[in-house]
C-alpha positions in Angstrom: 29.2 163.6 110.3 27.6 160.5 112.4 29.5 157.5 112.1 28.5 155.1 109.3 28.9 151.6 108.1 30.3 150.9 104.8 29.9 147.2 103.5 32.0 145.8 100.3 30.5 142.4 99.0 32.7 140.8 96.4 32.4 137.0 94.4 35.5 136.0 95.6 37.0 137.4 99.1 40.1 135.3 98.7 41.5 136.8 95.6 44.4 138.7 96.4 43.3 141.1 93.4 40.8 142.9 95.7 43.9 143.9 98.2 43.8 147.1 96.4 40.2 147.8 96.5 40.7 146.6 100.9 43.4 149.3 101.5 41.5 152.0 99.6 38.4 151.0 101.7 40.3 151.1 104.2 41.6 154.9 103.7 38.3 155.8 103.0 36.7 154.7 106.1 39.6 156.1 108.3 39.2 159.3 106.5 35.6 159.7 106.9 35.5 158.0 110.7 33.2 155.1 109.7 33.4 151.7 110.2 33.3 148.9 107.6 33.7 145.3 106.7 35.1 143.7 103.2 33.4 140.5 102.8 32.7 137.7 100.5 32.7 133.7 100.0 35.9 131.6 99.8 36.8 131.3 96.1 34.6 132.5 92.8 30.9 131.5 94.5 27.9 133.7 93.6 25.3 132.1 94.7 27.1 132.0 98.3 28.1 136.1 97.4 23.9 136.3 97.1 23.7 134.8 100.3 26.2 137.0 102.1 24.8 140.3 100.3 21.5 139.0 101.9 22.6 138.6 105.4 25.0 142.2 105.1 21.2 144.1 103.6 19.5 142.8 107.0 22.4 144.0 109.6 22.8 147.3 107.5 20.8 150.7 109.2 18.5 152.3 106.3 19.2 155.8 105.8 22.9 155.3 107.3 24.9 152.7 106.3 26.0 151.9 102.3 26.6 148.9 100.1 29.3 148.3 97.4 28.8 144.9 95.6 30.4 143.5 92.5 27.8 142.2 90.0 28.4 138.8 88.2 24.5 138.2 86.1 21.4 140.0 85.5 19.0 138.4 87.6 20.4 137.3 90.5 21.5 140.3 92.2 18.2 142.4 91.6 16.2 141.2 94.4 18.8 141.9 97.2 19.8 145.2 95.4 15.9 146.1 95.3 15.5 145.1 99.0 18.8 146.8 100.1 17.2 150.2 98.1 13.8 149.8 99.8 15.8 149.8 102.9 17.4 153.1 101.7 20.6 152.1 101.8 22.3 153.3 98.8 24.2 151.0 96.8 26.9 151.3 94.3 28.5 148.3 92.1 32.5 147.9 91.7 34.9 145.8 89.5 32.2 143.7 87.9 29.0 144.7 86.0 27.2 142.8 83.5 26.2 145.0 80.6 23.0 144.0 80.5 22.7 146.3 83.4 22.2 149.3 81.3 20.4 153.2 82.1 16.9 151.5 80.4 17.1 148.4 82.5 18.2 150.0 85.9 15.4 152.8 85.6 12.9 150.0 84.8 14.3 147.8 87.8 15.6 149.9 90.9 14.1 153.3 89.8 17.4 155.0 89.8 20.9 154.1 88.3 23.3 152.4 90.4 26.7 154.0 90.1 29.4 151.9 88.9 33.4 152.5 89.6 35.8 150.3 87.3 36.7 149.5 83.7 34.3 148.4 80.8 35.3 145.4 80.0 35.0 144.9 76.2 37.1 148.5 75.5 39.1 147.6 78.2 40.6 144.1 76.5 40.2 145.5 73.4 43.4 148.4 74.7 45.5 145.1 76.0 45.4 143.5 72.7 46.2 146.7 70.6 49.1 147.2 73.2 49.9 143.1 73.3 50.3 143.6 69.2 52.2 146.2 69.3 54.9 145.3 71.8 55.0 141.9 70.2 56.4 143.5 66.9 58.5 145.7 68.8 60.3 143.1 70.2 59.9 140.5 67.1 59.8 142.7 64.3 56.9 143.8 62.0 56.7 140.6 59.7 56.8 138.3 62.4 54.2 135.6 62.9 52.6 135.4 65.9 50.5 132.6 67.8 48.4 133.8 70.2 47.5 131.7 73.7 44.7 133.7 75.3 44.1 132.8 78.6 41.3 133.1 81.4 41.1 132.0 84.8 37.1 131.8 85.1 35.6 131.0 82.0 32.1 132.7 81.8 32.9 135.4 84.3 31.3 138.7 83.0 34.4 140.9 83.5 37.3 138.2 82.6 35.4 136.7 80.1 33.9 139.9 78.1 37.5 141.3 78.3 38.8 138.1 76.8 36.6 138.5 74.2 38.1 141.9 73.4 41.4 141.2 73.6 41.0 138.4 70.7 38.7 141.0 69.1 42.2 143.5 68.1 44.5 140.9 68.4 42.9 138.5 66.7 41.9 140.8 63.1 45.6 141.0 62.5 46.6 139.3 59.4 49.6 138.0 61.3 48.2 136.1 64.2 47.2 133.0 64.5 44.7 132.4 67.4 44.4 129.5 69.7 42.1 128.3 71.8 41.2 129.8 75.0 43.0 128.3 77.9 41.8 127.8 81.2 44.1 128.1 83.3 42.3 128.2 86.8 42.7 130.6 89.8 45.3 129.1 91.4 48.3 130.2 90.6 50.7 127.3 90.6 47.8 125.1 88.5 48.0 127.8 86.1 51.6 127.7 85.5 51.8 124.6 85.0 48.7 124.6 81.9 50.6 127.6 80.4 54.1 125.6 80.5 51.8 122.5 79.1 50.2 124.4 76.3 53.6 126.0 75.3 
């Protein structure tokens, strides 16, 4: 097939979470024989994200190339998505969705569903704090009580924060556990340490 151009748009292009997502990219593209281009603002800024998914719709060829972009609220994503789709560029959503984003609202919006390729993030915590629970009384024994330190390092982010709130969903209705307060312990790494080390 002709060669195409493949652009990825994340909230945060300094987060060495999204290596993963890079190399697969990467494979992809090589596989293929397309070109591409992982891109996004320095640090958790979606407002500058908007900005760059803007300039990204404007260099992409309609009927070619194709847009991935993680999705952090309802409304501020729709206009570039609906201009990207009038372009006919197809566009798929990865990592982060907000839920809001549901079949009703996407027909209603775009027309058409906009696939999406990663967890749901309510299920999702919910499994760490069933598996959490359970390795805790593996290693403390069944009658042991247990304080709870849930942490985040965005608070308000729609993935990290709905999958927070699942995770002290399970965890949190055992009669055993007593839950504190949600820490925040920032995105940098050392910072973070050094909250957790506080806080315990």
């Amino acid at each position: 097939d002709e060669q195409r151009r493949m652009v990825y748009v994340t909230h945060n292009g300094t987060n060495q979470f999204f290596t993963p997502v890079i190399a697969g990219m990467n494979d992809a593209l090589n596989m293929l024989g397309w070109t591409g281009q992982f891109t996004g603002p320095t640090g958790n800024d979606q407002a500058k994200q908007v900005e760059i998914l803007n300039t990204q719709i404007d260099s992409l060829e309609g009927g070619k190339d194709v847009l991935a972009t993680t999705v952090l609220d309802e409304s501020s994503y729709a206009a570039p998505i609906k201009k990207a789709l009038d372009k006919n560029i197809p566009v798929a959503q990865y990592n982060t969705t907000v839920d809001a984003w549901d079949f009703d609202f996407m027909m209603s919006e775009f027309g058409q569903v906009l696939p999406y390729v990663g967890q749901r993030a309510y299920p999702a915590g919910n499994a760490v704090g069933i598996t959490a629970y359970q390795k805790a009384q593996e290693i403390l024994g069944e009658d042991e009580q247990l304080t709870v330190l849930p942490c985040i390092a965005v608070p308000g982010h729609p993935a990290l924060q709905v999958r927070t709130d699942g995770f002290e969903n399970s965890i949190g209705q055992q009669d055993n556990v007593e839950m504190l307060d949600e820490l925040n312990v920032s995105t940098d790494v050392s910072q973070a340490t050094t909250r957790v080390q506080d806080a315990y």
